[in-house]
C-alpha positions in Angstrom: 21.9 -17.1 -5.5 20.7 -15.2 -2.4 21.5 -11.7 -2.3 23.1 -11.9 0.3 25.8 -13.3 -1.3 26.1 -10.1 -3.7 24.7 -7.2 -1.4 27.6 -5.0 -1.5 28.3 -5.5 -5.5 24.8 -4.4 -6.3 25.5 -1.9 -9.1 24.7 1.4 -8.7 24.4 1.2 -4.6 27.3 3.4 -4.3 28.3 6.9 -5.5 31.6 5.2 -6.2 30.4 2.7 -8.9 30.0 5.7 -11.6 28.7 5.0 -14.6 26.8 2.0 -13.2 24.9 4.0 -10.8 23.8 6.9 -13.3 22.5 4.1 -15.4 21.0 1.9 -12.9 19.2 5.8 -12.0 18.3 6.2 -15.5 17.2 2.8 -15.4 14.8 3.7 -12.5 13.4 6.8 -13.3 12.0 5.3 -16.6 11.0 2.5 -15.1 9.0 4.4 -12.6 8.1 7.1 -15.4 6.2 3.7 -17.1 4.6 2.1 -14.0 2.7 5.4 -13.6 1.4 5.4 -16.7 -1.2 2.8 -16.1 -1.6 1.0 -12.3 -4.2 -1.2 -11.9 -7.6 -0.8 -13.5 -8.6 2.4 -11.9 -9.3 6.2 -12.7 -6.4 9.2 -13.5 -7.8 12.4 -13.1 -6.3 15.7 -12.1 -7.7 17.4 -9.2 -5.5 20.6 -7.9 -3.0 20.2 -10.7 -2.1 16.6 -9.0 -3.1 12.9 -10.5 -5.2 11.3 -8.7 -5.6 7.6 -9.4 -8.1 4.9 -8.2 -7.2 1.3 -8.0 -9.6 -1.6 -8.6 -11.3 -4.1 -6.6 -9.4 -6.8 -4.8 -10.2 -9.5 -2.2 -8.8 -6.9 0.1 -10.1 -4.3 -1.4 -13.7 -5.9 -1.2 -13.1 -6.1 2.7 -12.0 -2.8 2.8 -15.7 -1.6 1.5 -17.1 -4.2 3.3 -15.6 -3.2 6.9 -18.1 -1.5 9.4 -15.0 0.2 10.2 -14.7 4.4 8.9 -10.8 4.1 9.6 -8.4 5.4 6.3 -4.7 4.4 6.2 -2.5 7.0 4.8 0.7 5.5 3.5 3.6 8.4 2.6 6.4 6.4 0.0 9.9 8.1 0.4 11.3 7.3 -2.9 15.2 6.7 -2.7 16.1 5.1 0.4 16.1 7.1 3.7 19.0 7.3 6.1 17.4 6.2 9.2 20.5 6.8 11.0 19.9 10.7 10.5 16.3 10.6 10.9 16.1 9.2 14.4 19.2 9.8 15.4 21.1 6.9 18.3 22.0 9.0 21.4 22.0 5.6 22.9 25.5 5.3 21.4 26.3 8.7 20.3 30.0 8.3 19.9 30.1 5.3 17.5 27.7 7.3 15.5 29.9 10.8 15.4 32.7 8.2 14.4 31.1 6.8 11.5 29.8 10.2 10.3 32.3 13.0 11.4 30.9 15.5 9.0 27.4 14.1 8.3 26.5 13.6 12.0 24.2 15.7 14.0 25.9 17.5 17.0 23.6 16.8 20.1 22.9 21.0 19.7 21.1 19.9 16.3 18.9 17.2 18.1 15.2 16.8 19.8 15.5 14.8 22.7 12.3 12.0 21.7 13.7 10.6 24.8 17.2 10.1 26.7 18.3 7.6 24.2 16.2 8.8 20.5 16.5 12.2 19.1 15.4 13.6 15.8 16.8 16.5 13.4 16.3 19.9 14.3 14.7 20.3 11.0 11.9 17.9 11.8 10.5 19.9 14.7 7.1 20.0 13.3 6.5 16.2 14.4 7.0 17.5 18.3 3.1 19.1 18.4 2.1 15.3 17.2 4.9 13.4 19.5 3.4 15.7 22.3 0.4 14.8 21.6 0.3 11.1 21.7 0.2 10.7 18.4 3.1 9.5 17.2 5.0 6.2 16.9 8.8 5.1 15.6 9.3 1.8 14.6 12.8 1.0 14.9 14.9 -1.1 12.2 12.8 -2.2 10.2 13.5 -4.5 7.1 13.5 -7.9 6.1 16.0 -11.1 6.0 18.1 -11.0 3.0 17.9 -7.4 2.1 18.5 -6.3 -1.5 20.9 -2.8 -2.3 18.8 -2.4 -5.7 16.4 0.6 -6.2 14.3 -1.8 -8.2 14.6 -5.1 -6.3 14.0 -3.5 -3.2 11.3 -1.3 -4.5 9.4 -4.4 -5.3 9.6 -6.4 -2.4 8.4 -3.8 -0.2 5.4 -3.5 -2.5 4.6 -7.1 -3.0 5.4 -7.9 0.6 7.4 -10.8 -0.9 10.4 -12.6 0.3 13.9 -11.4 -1.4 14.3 -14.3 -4.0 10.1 -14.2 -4.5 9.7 -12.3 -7.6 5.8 -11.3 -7.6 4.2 -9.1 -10.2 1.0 -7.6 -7.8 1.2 -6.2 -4.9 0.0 -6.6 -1.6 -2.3 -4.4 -1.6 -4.0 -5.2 -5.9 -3.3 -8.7 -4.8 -5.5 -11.4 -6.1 -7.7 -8.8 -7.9 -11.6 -9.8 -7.8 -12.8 -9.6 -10.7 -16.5 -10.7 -10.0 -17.3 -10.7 -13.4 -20.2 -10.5 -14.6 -21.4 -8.8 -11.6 -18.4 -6.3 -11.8 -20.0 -4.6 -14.9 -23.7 -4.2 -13.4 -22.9 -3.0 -10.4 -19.5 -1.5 -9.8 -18.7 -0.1 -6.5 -19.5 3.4 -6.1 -16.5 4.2 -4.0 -12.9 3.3 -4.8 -11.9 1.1 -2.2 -8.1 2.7 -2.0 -6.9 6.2 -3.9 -3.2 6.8 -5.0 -2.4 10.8 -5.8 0.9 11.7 -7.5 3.3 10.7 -10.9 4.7 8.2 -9.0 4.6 4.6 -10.4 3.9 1.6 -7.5 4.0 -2.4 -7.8 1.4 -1.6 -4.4 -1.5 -1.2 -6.7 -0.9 -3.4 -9.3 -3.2 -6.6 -9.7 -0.3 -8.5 -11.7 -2.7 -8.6 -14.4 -3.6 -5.1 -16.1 -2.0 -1.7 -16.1 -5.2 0.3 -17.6 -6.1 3.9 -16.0 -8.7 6.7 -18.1 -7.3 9.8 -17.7 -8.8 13.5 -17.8 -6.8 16.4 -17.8 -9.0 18.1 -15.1 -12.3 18.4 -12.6 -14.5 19.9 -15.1 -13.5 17.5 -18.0 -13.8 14.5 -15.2 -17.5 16.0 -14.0 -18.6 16.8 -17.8 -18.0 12.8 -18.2 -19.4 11.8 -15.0 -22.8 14.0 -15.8 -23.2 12.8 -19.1 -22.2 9.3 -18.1 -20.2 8.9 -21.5 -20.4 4.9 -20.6 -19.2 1.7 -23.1 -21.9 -0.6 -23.9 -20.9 -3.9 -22.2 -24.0 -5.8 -23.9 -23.2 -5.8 -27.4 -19.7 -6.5 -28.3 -18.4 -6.8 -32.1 -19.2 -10.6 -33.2 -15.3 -10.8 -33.4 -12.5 -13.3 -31.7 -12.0 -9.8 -29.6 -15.3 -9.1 -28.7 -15.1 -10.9 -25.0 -11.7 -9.1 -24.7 -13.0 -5.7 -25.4 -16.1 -5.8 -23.4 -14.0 -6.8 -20.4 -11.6 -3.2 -21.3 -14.8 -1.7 -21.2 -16.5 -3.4 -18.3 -12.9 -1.4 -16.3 -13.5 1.6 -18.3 -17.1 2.3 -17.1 -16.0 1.2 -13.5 -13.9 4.2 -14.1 -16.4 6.4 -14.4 -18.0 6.0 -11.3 -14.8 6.0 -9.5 -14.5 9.3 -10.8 -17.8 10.9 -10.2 -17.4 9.7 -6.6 -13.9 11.7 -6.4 -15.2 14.7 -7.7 -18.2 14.8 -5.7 -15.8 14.4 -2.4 -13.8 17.3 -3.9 -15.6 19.7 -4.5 -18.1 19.1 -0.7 -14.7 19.6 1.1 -12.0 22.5 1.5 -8.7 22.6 3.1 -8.4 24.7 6.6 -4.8 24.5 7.5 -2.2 26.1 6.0 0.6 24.1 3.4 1.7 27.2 1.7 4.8 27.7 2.9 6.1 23.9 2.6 9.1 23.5 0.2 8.0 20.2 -1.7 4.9 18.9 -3.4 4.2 16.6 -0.5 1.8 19.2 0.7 -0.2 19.6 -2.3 -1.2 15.6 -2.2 -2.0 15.6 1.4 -4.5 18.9 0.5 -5.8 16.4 -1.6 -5.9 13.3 0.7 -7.7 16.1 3.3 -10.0 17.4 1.3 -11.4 13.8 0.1 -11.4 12.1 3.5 -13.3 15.2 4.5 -15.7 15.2 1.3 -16.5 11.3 3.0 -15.4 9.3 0.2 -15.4 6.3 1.9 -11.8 5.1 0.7 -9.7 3.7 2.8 -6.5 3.7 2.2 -4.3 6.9 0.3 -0.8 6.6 -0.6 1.3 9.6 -1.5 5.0 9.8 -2.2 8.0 12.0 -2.1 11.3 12.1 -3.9 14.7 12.7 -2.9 16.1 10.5 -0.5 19.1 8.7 -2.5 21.8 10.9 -0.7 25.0 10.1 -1.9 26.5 13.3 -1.8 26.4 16.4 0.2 23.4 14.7 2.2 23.2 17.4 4.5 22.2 19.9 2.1 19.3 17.6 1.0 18.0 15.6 3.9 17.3 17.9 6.5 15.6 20.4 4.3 13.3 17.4 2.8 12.1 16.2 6.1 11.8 19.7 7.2 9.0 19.8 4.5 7.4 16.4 5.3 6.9 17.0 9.1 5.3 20.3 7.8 2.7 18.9 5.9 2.1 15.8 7.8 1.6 18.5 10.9 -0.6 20.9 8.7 -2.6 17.7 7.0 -3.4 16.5 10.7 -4.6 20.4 11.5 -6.7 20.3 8.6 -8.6 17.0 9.7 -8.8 18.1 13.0 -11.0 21.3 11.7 -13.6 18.4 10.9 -12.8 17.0 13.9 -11.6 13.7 11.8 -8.5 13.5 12.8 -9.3 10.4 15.2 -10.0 8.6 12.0 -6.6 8.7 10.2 -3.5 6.6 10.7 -0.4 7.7 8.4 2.8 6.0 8.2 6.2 6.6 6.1 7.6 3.8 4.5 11.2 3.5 2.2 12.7 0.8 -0.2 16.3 0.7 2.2 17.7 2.4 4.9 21.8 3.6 4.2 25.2 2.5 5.3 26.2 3.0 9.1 29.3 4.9 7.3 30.0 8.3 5.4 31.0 8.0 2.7 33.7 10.3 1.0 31.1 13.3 -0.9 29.4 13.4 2.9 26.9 11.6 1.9 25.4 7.8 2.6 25.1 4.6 0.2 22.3 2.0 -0.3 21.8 0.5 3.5 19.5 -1.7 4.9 16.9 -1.4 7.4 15.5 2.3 8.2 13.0 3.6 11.2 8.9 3.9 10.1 7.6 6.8 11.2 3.6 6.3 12.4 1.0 9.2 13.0 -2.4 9.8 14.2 -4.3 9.6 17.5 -5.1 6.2 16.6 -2.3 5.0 18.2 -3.3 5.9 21.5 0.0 6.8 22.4 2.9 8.4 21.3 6.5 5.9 21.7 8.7 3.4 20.2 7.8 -0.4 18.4 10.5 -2.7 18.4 14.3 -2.5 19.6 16.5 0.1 17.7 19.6 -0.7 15.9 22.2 -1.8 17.4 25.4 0.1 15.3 28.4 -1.9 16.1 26.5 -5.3 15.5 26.6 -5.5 11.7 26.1 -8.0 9.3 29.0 -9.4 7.2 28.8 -6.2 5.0 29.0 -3.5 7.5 25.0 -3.0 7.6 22.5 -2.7 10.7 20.5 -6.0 10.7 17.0 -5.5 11.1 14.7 -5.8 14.0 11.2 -5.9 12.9 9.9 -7.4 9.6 7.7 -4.5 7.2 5.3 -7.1 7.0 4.2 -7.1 10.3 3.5 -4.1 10.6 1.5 -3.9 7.5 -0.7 -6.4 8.5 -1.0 -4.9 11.9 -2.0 -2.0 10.7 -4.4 -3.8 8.0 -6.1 -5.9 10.9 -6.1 -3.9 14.3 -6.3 -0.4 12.5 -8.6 -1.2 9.6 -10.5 -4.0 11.4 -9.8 -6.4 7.9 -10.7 -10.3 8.6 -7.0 -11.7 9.8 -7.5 -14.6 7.1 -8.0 -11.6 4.2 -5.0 -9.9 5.6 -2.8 -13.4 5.2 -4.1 -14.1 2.1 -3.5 -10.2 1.0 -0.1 -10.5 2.4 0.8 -14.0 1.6 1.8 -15.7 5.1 0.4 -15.4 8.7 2.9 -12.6 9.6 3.1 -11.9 13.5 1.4 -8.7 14.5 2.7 -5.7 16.8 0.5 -5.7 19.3 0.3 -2.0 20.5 0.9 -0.3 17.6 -2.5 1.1 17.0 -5.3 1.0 19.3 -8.0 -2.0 18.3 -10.9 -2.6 16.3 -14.2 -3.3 18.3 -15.5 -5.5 15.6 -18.9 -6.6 17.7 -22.2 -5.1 17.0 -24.8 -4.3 20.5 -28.2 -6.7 20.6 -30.2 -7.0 23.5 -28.7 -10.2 24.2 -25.4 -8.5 24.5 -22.5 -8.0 22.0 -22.2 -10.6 18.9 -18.9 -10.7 16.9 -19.3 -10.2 13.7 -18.4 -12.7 10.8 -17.9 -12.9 7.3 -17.1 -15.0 4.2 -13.9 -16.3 3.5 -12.9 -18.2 0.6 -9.3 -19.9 -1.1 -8.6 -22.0 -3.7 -5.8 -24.6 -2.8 -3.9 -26.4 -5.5 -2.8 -30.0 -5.9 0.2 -31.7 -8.3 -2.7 -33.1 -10.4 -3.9 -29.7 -11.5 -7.2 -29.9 -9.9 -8.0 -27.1 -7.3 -9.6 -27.2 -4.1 -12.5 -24.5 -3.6 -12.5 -23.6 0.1 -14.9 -21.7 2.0 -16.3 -20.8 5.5 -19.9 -19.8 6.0 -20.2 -17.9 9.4 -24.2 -18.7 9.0 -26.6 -20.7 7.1 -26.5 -19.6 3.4 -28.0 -20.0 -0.2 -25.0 -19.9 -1.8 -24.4 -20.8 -5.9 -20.2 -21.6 -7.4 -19.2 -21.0 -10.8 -16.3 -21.1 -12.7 -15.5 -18.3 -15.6 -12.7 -17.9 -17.6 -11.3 -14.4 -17.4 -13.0 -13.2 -20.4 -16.7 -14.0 -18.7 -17.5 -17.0 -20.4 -18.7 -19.4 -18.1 -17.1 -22.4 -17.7 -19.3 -24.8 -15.3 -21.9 -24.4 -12.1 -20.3 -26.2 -9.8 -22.6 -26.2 -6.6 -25.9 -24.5 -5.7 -28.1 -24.9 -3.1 -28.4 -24.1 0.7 -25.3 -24.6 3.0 -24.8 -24.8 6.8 -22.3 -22.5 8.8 -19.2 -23.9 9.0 -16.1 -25.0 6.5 -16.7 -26.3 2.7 -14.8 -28.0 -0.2 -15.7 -28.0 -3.4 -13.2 -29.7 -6.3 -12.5 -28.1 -9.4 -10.5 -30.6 -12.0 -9.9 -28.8 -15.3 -9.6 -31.8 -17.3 -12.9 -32.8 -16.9 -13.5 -29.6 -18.7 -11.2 -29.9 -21.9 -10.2 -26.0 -21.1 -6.6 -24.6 -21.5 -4.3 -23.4 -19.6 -4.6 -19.9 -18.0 -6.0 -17.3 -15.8 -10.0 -18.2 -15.1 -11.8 -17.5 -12.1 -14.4 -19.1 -9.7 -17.4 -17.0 -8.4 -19.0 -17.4 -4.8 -22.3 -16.3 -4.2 -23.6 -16.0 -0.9 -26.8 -15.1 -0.3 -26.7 -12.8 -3.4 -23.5 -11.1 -2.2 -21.1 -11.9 -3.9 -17.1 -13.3 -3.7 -15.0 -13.8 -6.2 -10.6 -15.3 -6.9 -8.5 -15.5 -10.0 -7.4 -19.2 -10.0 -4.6 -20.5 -12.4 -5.0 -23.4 -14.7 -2.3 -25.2 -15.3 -3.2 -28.0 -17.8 
């Protein structure tokens, strides 16, 4: 059944169901509480009484490393569901929105004129230096078709980037995780290609495989192990059934390790410069962080932080404005702290939030699970500050009193993937899992072309998929941009390796390669193929059926 057809019996999406929504709170809390107990293979550390968490290599994550691009995506999670209709607030039709919200409404006194027809809260004044400055972007109604009212259903989907009856278990951005084993355990990347800082648990990072982190209580534990490079040896596993299984835990472990040296070494090169002190919520203390490693070159490229708070169903404005007063202050004092290092040029941050709420008040002045919701977009990236998309219209709802959206998430996350962080547009659909339209606009380009003395030259990479058939077999696609020694193996996901499939020099150009299990006499499950090209090396989980 669609969820359309049960949107408004969701429980817990209203104050009013009781006891269902405390549970269905419960429910999410724990499950959150667990999720951030391990995300995808990557490090936990403490740095400035804050965990700091790096996720592990995916095909995406490869192309992050691999970009000639020094670009970072922040992304800032606002766990709960924010009322867009108080955030950005409709002076374009001002009355119907008093009418809904008689004692939650903003009076026009209470309102920053972003133009004649969009205002803000008077408590997010902080954004205006950055609005001023051409360095800030709203993108209206934003959502996707079919929305779900459940903290955890909607949670997910924005996380996976999946449709609403698509039930995924990786996200968008630990999709598809490349293993490249063996290669993984000789030489692991020195630099984490994305960083996640804060308690709170996120299907984003997850490779829909493993939830393994190694966690320090602090910097001087994290160095100590670093220094004395307390590794696993990967070369001599038990002669057990297990040993494949347990040099693969410690092939992540030690990857780890270097993740974390890397971390600390940004840390402790960098300091903060701007002022977060007097910000009342914790959002501050994990953009200090985010500062002080972009500035301590890390090389990571994207950072996602998060923030609490934003399931208003009572007394809303007693909550809301004094949590977004404290977000515009630390967004504004994290983009004067780059700009002391004169990086702030380099840095894109945008908000993001499972649902919007309900056009209507709701009897304890507050708002119940909604659907689409504003994205607020940052930096001097952008080129420009303004508006993306058209903005709600309040008095056309859907059949259960909602806004209906405007602009799918997914665009603009692979928008911002491909135009702001210059990522291959075939990684980004693969990443994302459809050719999603991109916004153009949103962020100003990528010059992806290098200078010769011929003149300028695009540059080109490797791409790779595997396509499946109803026999089982799978289709091994690639596309050389040049003339390549390139080799193709098959592993299964332990490292043992299954078959060489090709070897050899191959022109530029497109190339197929089939893989038929049965030919093999393997089982079912997860194994993976491994592309070399021209010793660099590619790599894709692939699913055996039978």
């Amino acid at each position: 059944m669609k969820n359309t057809d049960k949107q408004n019996k969701i429980a817990g999406a209203s104050l009013k169901d009781g006891l269902a929504h405390q549970q269905h709170h419960r429910a999410w809390s724990r499950r959150s509480f667990l999720s951030t107990l391990g995300l995808t293979g990557g490090v936990s550390v403490m740095l400035g009484n804050m965990p700091v968490r790096a996720a592990a290599l995916s095909p995406l994550g490869s192309a992050l490393l691999e970009s000639d691009s020094d670009r970072v995506l922040v992304l800032v999670q606002l766990g709960g569901g924010n009322d867009g209709l108080n955030t950005i607030i409709p002076l374009y039709d001002y009355d119907f929105y008093r009418s809904q919200r008689p004692r939650i409404g903003f009076d026009e006194t209470n309102v920053i004129k972003l133009s004649d027809e969009i205002g803000i809260q008077q408590s997010m004044e902080d954004f205006m230096p950055l609005w001023n400055e051409d360095a800030m972007k709203v993108a209206h109604n934003v959502g996707y078709p079919n929305p779900n009212l459940s903290h955890f259903r909607a949670t997910d989907i924005w996380s996976a980037a999946s449709d609403d009856d698509e039930l995924l278990k990786s996200g968008w951005l630990g999709r598809w995780l490349d293993l490249e084993y063996p290669d993984f355990a000789n030489e692991p990347p020195e630099v984490p290609p994305a960083i996640q800082i804060g308690g709170y648990g996120s299907l984003i990072f997850n490779n829909g495989m493993f939830n393994l982190s190694v966690s320090v209580s602090n910097p001087e534990e994290l160095a100590e192990i670093a220094q004395n490079g307390q590794l696993y040896d990967t070369a001599s596993p038990p002669p057990t059934c297990y040993g494949e299984e347990l040099r693969f835990l410690r092939t992540i472990s030690n990857s780890t390790f270097t993740y974390a040296a890397s971390i600390k070494e940004a840390y402790d090169s960098s300091t903060n410069d701007a002022d977060y002190q007097n910000i009342a919520n914790n959002l501050a203390d994990q953009l200090q962080l985010v500062a002080r490693l972009i500035k301590g070159n890390l090389g990571s490229r994207i950072y996602m932080v998060s923030i609490s708070g934003f399931d208003t169903h009572a007394n809303q404005n007693q909550t809301h404005p004094n949590i977004w007063r404290g977000i515009s202050g630390a967004i504004r004092s994290f983009y004067d702290d780059l700009q002391a290092d004169q990086m702030e040029d380099k840095v894109v941050t945008m908000t993001f939030s499972e649902f919007g709420r309900r056009i209507e008040e709701n009897a304890s002045q507050g708002t119940d699970h909604g659907t689409s919701a504003p994205i607020l977009i940052f930096g001097n990236g952008l080129g420009a500050s303004g508006f993306v998309g058209e903005a709600p219209q309040l008095q056309d709802q859907d059949m259960y009193g909602n806004l209906k959206f405007g602009t799918d998430f997914r665009s603009i996350y692979a928008t911002l993937l491909e135009h702001w962080l210059c990522i291959d547009a075939g990684v980004v659909n693969q990443a994302l899992g459809a050719n999603y339209d991109r916004i153009q606009g949103l962020v100003l380009g990528c010059n992806l072309s290098t200078a010769t003395e011929e003149g300028p030259q695009v540059v080109q990479r490797v791409t790779h998929k595997p396509l499946y058939n109803e026999n089982g077999d799978i289709l091994i696609q690639y596309q050389l941009p040049k003339s390549a020694s390139i080799s193709l193996d098959i592993y299964h996901i332990d490292g043992r390796k299954v078959t060489s499939m090709e070897q050899g020099r191959k022109s530029a150009g497109t190339h197929n390669m089939l893989f038929s299990p049965s030919r093999y006499h393997i089982s079912a499950g997860q194994y993976l193929y491994h592309l070399s090209v021209d010793g660099q090396p590619h790599s894709q989980l692939i699913m055996v059926s039978r």
